[in-house]
C-alpha positions in Angstrom: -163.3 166.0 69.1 -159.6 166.2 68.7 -157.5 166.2 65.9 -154.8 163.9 65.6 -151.5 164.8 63.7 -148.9 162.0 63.2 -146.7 162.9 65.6 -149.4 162.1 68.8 -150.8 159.0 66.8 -147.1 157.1 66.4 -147.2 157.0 70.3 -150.0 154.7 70.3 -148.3 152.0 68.2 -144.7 152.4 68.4 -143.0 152.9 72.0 -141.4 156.2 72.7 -141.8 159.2 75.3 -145.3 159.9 74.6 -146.7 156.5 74.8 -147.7 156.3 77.9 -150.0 159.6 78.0 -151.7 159.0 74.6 -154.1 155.8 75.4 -155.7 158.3 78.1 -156.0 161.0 75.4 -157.3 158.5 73.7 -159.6 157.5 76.5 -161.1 160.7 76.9 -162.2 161.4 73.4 -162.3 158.4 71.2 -163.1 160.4 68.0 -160.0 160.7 66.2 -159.8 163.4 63.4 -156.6 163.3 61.3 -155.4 164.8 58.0 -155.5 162.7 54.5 -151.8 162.7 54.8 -151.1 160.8 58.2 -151.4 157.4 56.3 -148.3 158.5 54.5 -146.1 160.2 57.5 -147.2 157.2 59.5 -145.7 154.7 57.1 -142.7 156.8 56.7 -142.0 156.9 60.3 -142.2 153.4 61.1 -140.4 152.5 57.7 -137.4 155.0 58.8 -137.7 153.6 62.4 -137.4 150.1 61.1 -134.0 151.0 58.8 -132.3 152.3 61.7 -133.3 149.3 64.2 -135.4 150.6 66.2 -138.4 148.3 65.4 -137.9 144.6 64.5 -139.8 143.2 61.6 -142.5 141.9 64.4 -142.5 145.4 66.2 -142.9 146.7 62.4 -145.5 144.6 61.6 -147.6 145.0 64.9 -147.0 148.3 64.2 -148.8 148.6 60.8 -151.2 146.3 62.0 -152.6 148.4 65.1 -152.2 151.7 62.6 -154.4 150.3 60.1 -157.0 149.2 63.1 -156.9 153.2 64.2 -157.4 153.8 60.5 -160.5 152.1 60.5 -162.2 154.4 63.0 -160.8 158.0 62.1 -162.2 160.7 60.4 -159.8 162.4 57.5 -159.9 166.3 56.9 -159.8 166.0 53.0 -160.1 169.8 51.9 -157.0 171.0 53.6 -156.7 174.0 51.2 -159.7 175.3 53.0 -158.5 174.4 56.3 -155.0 175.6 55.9 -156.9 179.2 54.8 -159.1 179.3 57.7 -156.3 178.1 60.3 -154.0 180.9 58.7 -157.0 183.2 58.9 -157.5 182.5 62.8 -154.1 182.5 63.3 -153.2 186.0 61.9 -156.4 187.0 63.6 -155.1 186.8 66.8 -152.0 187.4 66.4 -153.2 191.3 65.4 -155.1 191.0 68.9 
């Protein structure tokens, strides 16, 4: 399992650097876990992509379309109090190591 932030799942839709390494990231593990809030930063990306021409309205729409297929099949980390304490937590951990 490997989770997903916005940032390595924009790749997979929209072209940029990353795009071609993510489909065999992909590839390797299929299950994507992501935070409740990558629906949001996603659409803000491609919106803000789309304002400053970077993506025309069919590269925006295929775009949204492919997103909300991935959307489908992901898993969302919900309680992100809990895992913002525990990542904090591991992080300080071994940072004091």
């Amino acid at each position: 399992m490997r989770y997903w932030d916005t940032s390595a799942l924009v790749p997979l839709v929209v072209a940029e650097t990353e795009t071609q390494r993510m489909p065999s990231l992909l590839e390797e593990d299929p299950h994507i876990v992501t935070s409740a809030w990558t629906s949001m930063e996603f659409a803000s990306a491609v919106e803000r992509r789309a304002r400053q021409g970077e993506l025309s309205r069919e590269l925006r729409r295929a775009a949204l379309s492919r997103f909300a297929e991935l959307a489908e099949i992901w898993d969302e980390v919900t309680d992100v109090l809990t895992v913002r304490r525990r990542a904090l937590a591991d992080w300080i951990a071994a940072q004091l190591t």
